[in-house]
PyMOL Python script that loads the backbone (N, CA, C, O; Angstrom):
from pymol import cmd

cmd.read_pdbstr("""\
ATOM      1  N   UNK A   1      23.482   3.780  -9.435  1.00  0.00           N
ATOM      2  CA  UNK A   1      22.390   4.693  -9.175  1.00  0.00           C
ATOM      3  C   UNK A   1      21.253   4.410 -10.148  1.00  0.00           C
ATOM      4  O   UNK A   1      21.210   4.631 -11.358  1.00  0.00           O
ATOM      5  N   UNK A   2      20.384   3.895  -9.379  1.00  0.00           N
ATOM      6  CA  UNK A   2      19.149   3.987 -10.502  1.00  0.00           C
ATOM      7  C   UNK A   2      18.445   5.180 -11.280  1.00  0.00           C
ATOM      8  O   UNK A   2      18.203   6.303 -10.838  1.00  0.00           O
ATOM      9  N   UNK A   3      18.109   4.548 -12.851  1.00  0.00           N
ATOM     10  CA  UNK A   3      17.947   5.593 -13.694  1.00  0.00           C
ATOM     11  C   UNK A   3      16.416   6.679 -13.182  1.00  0.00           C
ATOM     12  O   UNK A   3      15.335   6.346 -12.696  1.00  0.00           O
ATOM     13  N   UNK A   4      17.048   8.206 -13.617  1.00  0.00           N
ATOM     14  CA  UNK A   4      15.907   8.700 -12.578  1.00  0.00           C
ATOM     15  C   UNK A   4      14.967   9.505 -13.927  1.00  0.00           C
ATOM     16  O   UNK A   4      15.244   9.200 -15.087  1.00  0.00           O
ATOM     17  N   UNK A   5      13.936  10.465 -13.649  1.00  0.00           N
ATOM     18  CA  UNK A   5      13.113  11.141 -14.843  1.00  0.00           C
ATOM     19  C   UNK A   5      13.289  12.839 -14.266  1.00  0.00           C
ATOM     20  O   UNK A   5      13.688  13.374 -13.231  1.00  0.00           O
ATOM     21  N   UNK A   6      12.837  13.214 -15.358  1.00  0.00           N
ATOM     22  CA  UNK A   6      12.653  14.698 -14.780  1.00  0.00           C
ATOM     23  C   UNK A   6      10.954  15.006 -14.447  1.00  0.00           C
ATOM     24  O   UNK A   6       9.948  14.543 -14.985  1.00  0.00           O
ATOM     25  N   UNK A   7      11.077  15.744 -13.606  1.00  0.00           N
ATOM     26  CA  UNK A   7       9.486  16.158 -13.382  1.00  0.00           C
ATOM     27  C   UNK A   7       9.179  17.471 -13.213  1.00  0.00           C
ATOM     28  O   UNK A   7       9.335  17.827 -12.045  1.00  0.00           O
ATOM     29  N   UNK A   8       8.878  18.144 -13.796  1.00  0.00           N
ATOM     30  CA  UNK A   8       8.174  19.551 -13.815  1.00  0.00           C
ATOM     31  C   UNK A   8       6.934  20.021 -13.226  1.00  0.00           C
ATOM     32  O   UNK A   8       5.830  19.621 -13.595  1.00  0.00           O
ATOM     33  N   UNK A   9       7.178  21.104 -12.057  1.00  0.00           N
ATOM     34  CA  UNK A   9       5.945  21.133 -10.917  1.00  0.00           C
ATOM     35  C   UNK A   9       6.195  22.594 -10.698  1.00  0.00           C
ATOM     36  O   UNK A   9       7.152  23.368 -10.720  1.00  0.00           O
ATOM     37  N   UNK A  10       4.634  22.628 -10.429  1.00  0.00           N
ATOM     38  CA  UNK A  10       4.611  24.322  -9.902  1.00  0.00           C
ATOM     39  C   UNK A  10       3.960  24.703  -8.422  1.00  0.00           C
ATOM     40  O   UNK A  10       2.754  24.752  -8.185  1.00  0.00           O
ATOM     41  N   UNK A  11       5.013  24.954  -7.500  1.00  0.00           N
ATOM     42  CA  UNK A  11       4.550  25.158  -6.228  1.00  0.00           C
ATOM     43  C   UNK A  11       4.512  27.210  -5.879  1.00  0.00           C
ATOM     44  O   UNK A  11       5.073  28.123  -6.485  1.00  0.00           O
ATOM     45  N   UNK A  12       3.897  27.217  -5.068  1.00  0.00           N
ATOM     46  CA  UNK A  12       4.053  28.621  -4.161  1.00  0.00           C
ATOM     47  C   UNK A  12       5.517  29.042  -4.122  1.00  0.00           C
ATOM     48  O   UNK A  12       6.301  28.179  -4.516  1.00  0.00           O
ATOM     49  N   UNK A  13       6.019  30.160  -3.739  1.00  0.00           N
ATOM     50  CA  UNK A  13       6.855  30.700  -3.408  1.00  0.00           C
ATOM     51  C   UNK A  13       7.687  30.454  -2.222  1.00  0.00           C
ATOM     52  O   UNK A  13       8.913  30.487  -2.111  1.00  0.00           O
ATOM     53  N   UNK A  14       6.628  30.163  -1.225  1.00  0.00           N
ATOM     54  CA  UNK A  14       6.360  30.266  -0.059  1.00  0.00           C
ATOM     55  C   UNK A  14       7.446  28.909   0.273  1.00  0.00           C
ATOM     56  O   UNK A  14       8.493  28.733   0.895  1.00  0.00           O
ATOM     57  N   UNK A  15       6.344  27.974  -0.682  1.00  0.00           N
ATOM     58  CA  UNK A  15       6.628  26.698  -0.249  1.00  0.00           C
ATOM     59  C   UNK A  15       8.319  26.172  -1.307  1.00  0.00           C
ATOM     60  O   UNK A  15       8.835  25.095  -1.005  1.00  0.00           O
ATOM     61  N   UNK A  16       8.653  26.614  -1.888  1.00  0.00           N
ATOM     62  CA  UNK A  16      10.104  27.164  -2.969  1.00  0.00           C
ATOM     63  C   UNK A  16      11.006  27.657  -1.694  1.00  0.00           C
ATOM     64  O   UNK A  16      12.107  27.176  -1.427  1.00  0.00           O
ATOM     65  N   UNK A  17      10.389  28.649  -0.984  1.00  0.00           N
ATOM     66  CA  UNK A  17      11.539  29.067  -0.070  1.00  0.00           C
ATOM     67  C   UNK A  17      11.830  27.612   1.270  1.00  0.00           C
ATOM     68  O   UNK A  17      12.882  27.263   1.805  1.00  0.00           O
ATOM     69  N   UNK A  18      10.673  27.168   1.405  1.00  0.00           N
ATOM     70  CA  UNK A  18      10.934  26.297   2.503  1.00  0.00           C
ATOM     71  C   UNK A  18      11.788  24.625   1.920  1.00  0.00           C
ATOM     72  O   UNK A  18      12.195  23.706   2.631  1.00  0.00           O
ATOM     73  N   UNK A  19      11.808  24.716   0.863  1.00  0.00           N
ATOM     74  CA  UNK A  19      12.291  23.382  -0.236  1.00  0.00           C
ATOM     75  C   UNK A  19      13.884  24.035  -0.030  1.00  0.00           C
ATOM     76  O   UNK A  19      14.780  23.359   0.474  1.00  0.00           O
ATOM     77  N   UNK A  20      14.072  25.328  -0.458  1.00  0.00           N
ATOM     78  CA  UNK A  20      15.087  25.863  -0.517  1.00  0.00           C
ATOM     79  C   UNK A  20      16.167  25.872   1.044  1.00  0.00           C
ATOM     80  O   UNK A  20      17.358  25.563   1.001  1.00  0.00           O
ATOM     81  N   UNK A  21      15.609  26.192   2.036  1.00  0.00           N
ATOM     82  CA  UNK A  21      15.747  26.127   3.061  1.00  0.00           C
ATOM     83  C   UNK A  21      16.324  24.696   4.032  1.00  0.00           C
ATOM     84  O   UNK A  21      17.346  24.592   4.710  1.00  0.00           O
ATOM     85  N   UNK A  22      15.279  23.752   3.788  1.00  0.00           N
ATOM     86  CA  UNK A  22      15.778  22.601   3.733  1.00  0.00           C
ATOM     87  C   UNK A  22      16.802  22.170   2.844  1.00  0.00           C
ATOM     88  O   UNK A  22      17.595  21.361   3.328  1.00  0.00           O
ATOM     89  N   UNK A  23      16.947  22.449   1.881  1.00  0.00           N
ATOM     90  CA  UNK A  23      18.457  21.445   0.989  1.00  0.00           C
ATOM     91  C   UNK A  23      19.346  21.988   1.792  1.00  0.00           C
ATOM     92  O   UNK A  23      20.183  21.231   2.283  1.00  0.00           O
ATOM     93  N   UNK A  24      19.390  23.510   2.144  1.00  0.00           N
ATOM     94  CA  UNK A  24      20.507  23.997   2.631  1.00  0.00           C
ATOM     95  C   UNK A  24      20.307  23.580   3.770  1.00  0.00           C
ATOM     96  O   UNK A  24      20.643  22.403   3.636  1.00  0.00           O
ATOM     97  N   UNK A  25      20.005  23.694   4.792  1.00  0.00           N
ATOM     98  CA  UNK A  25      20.500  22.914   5.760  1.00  0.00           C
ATOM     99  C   UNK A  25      20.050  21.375   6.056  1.00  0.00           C
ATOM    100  O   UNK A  25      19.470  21.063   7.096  1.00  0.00           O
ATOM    101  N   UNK A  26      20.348  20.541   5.129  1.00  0.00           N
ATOM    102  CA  UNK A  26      20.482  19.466   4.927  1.00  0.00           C
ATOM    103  C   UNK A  26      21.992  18.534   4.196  1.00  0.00           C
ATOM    104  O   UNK A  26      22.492  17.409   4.171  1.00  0.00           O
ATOM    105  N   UNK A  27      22.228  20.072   3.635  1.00  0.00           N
ATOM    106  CA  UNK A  27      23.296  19.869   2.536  1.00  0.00           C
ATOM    107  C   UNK A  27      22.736  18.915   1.801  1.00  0.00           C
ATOM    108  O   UNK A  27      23.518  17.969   1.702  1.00  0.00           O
ATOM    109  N   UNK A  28      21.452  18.686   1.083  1.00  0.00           N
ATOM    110  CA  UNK A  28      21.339  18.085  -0.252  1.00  0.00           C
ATOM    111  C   UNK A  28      21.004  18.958  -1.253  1.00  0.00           C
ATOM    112  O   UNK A  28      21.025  20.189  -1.238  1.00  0.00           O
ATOM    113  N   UNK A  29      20.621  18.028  -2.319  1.00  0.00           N
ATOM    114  CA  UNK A  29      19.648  18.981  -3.503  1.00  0.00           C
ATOM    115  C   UNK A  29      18.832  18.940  -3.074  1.00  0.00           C
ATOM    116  O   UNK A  29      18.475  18.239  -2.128  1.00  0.00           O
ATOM    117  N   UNK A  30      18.144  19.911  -3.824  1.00  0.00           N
ATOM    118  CA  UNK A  30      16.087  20.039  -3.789  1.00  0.00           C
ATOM    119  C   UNK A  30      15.518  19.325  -4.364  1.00  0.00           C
ATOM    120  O   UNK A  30      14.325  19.191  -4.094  1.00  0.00           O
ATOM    121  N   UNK A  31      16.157  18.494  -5.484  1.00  0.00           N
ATOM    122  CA  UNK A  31      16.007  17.699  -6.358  1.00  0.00           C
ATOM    123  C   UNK A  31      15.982  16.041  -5.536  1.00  0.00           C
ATOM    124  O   UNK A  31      15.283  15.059  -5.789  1.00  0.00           O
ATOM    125  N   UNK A  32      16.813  16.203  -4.720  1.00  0.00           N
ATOM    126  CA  UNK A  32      16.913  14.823  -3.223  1.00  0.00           C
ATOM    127  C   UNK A  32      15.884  15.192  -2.508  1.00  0.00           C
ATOM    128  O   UNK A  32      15.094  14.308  -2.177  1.00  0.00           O
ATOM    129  N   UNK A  33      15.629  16.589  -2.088  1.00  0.00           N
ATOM    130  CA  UNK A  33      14.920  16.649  -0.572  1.00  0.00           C
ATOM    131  C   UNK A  33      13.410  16.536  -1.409  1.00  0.00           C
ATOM    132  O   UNK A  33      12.738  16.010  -0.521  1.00  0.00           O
ATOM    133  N   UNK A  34      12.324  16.737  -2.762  1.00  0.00           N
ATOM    134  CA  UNK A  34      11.462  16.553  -2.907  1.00  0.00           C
ATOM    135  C   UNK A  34      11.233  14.972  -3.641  1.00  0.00           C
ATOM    136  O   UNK A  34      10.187  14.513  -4.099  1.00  0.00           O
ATOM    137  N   UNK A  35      12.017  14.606  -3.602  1.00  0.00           N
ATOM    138  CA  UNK A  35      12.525  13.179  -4.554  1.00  0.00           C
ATOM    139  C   UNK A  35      11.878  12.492  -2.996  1.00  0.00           C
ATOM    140  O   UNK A  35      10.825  11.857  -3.028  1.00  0.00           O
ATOM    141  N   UNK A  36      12.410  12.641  -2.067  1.00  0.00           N
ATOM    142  CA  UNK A  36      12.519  11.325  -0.719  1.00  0.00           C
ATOM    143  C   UNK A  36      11.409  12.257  -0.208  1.00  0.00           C
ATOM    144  O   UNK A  36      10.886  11.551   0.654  1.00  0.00           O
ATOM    145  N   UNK A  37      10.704  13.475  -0.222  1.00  0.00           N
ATOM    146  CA  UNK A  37       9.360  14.218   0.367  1.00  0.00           C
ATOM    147  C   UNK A  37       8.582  12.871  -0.742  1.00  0.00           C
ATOM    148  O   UNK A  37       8.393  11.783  -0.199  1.00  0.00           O
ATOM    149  N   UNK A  38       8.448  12.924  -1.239  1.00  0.00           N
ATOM    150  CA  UNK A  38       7.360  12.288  -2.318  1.00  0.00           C
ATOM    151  C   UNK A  38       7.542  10.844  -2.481  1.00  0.00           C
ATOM    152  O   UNK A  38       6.760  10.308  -3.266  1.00  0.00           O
ATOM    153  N   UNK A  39       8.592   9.948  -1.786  1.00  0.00           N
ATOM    154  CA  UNK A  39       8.785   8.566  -1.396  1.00  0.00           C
ATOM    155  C   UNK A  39       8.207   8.688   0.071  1.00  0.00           C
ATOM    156  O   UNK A  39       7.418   7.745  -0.006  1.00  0.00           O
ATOM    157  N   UNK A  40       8.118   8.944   0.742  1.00  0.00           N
ATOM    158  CA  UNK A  40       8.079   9.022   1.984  1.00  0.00           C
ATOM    159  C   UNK A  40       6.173   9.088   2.343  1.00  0.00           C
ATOM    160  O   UNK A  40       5.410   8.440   3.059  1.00  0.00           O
ATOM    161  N   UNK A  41       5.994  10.583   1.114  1.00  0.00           N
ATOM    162  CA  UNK A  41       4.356  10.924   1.346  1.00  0.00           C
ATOM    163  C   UNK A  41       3.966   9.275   0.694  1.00  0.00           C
ATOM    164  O   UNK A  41       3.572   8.345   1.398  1.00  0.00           O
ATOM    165  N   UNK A  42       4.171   9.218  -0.666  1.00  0.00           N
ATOM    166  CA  UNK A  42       3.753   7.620  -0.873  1.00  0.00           C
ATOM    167  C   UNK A  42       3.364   6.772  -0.194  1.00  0.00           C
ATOM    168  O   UNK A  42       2.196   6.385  -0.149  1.00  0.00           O
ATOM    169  N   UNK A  43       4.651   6.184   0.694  1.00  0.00           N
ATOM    170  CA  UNK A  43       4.459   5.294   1.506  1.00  0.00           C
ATOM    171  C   UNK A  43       3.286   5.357   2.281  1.00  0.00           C
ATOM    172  O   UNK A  43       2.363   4.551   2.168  1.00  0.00           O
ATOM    173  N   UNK A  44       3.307   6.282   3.049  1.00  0.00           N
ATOM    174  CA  UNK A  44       2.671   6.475   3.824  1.00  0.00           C
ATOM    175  C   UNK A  44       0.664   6.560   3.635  1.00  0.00           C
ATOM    176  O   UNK A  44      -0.255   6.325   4.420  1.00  0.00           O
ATOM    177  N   UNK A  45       0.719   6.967   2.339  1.00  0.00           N
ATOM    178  CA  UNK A  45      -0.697   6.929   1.604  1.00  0.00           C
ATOM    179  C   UNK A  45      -0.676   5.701   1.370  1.00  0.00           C
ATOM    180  O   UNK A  45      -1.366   5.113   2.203  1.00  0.00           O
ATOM    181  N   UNK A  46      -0.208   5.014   0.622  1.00  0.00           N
ATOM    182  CA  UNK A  46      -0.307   3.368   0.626  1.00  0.00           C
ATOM    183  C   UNK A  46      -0.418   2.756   1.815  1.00  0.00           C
ATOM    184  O   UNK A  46      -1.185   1.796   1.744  1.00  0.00           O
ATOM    185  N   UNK A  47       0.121   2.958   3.064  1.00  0.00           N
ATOM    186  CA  UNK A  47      -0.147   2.384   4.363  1.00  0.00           C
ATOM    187  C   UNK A  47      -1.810   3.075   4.709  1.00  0.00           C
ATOM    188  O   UNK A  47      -2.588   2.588   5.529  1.00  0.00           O
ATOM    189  N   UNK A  48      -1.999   3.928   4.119  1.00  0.00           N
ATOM    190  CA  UNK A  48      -3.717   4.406   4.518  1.00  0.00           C
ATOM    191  C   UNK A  48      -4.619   3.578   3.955  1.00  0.00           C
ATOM    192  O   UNK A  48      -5.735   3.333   4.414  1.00  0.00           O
ATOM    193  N   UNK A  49      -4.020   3.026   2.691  1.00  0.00           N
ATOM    194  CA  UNK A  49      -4.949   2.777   1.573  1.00  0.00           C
ATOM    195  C   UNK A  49      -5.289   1.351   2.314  1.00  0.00           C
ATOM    196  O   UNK A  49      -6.389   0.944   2.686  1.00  0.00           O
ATOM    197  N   UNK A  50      -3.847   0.641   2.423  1.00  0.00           N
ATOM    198  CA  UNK A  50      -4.108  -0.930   2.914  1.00  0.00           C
ATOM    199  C   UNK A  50      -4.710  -0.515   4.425  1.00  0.00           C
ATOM    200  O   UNK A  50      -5.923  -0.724   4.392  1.00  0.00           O
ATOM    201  N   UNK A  51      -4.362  -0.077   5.548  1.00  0.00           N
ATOM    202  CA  UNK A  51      -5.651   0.399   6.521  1.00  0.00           C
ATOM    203  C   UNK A  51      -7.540   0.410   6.001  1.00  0.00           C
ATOM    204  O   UNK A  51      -8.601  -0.104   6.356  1.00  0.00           O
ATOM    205  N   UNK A  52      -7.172   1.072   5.279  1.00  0.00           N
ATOM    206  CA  UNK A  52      -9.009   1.256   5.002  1.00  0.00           C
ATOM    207  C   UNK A  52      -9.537   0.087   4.453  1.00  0.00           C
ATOM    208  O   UNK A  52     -10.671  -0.277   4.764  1.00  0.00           O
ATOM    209  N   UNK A  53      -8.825  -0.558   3.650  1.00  0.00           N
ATOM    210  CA  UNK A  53      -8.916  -1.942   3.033  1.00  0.00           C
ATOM    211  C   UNK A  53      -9.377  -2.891   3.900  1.00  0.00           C
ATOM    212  O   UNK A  53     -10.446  -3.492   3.792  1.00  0.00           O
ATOM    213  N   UNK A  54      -8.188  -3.079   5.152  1.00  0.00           N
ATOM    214  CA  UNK A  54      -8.453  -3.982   5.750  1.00  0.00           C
ATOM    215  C   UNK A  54      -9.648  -3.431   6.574  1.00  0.00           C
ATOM    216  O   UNK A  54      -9.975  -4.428   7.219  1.00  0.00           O
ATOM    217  N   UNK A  55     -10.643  -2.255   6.997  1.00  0.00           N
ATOM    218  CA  UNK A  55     -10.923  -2.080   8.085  1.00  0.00           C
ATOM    219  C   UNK A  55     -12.639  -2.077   7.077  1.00  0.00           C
ATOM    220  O   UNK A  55     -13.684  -2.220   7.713  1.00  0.00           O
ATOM    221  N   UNK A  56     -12.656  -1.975   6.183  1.00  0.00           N
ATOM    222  CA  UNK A  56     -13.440  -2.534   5.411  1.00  0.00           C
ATOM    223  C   UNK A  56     -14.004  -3.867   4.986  1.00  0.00           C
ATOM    224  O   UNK A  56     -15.139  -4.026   4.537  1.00  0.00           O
ATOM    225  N   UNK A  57     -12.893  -5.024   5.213  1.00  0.00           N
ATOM    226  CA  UNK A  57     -12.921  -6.360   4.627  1.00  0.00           C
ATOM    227  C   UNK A  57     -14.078  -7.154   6.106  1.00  0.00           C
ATOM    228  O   UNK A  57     -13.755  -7.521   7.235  1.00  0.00           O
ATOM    229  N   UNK A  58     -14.914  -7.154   5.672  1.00  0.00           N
ATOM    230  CA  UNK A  58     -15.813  -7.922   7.088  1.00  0.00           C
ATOM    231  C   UNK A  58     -15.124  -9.102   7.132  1.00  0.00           C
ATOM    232  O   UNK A  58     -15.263  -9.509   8.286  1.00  0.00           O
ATOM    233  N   UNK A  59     -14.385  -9.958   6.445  1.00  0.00           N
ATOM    234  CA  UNK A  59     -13.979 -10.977   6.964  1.00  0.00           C
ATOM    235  C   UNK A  59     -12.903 -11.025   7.547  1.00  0.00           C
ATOM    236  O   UNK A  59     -12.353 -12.122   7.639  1.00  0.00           O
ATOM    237  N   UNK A  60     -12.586 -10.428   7.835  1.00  0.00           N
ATOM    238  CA  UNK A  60     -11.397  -9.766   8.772  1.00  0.00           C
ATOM    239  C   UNK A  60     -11.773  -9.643  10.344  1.00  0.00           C
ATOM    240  O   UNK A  60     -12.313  -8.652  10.836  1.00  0.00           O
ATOM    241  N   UNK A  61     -11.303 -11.119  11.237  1.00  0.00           N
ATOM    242  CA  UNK A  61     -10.894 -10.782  12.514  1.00  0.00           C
ATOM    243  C   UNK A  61     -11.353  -9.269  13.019  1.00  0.00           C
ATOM    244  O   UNK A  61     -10.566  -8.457  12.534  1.00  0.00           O
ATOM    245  N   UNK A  62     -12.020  -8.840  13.555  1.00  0.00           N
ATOM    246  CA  UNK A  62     -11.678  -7.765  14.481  1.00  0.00           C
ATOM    247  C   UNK A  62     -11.775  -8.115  15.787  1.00  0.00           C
ATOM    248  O   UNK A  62     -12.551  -8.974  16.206  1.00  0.00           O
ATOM    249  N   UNK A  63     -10.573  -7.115  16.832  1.00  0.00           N
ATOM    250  CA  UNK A  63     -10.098  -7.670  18.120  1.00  0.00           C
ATOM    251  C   UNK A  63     -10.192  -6.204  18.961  1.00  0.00           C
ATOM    252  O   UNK A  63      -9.532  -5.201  18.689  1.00  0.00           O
ATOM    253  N   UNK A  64     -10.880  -6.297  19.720  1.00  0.00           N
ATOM    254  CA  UNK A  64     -11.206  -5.113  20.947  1.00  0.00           C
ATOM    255  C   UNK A  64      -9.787  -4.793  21.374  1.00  0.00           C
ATOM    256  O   UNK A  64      -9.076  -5.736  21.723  1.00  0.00           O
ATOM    257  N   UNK A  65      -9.537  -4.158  21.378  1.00  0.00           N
ATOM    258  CA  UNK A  65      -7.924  -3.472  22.277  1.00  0.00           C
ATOM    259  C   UNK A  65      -7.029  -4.067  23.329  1.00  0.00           C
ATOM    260  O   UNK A  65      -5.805  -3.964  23.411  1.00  0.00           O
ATOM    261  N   UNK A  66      -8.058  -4.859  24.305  1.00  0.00           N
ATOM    262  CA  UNK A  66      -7.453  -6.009  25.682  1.00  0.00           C
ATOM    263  C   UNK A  66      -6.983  -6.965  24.859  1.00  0.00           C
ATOM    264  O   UNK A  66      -5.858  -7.458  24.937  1.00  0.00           O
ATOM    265  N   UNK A  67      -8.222  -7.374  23.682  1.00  0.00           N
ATOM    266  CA  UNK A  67      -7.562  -8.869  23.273  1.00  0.00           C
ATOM    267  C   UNK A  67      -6.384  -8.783  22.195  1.00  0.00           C
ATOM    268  O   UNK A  67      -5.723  -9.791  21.946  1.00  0.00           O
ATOM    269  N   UNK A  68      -6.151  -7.653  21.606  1.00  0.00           N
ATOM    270  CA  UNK A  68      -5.110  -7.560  20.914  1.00  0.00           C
ATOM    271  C   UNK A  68      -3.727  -7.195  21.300  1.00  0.00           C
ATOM    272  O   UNK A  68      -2.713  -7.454  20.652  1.00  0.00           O
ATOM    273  N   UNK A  69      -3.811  -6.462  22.611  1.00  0.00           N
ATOM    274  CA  UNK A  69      -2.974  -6.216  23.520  1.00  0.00           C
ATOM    275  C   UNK A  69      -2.433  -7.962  24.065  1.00  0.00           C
ATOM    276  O   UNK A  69      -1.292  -8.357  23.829  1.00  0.00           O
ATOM    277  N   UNK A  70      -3.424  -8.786  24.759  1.00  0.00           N
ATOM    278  CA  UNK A  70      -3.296  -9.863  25.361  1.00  0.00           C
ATOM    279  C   UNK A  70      -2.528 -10.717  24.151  1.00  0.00           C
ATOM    280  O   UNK A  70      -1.374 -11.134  24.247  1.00  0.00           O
ATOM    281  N   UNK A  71      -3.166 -10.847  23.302  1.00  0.00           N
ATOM    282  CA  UNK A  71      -2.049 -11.510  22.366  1.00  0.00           C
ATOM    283  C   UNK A  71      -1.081 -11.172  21.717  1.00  0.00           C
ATOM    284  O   UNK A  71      -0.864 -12.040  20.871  1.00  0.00           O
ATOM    285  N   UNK A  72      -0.345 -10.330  21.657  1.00  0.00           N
ATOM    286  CA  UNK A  72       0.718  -9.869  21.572  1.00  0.00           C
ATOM    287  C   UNK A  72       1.803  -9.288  22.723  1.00  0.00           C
ATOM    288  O   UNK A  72       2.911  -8.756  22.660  1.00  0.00           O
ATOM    289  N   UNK A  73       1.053  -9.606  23.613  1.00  0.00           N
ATOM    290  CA  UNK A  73       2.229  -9.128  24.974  1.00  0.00           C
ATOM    291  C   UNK A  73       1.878  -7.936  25.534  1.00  0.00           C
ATOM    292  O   UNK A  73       2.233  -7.885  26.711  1.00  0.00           O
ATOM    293  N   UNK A  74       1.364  -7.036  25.177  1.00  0.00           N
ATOM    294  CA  UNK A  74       1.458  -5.694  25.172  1.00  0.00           C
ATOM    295  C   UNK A  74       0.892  -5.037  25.973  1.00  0.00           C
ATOM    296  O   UNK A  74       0.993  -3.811  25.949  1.00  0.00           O
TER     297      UNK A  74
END
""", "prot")
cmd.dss("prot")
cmd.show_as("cartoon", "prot")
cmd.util.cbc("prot")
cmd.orient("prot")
């Protein structure tokens, strides 16, 4: 198991009951279910980041929808 840290955070109540809610019917910790919430949000911001990147880079190919469809099968 890789070595992990502690992190100290202050959310709503609201949002405590719904963290809470989920472990239990997940059967994990809260400590798992905001651990993989916050791998997951990551990812997913990093997939925005490289999006805007590329949609920014003028030297970057751009392909109308038919022709990107047409070359890939789709």
């Amino acid at each position: 198991m890789p070595a992990s840290e502690t992190l100290a955070i202050r959310i709503t109540p609201e949002l405590k009951e719904r963290l809470e809610n989920m472990a239990k019917s997940s059967r994990r910790s809260k400590a798992w279910v905001v651990s993989r919430a916050l791998q997951l949000y990551l990812e997913d911001l990093e997939d925005v980041e490289v999006a805007d990147s590329r949609v920014m880079d003028t030297s970057d190919e751009m392909l109308p929808v038919d022709e990107f469809r047409k070359r890939h099968g789709l």
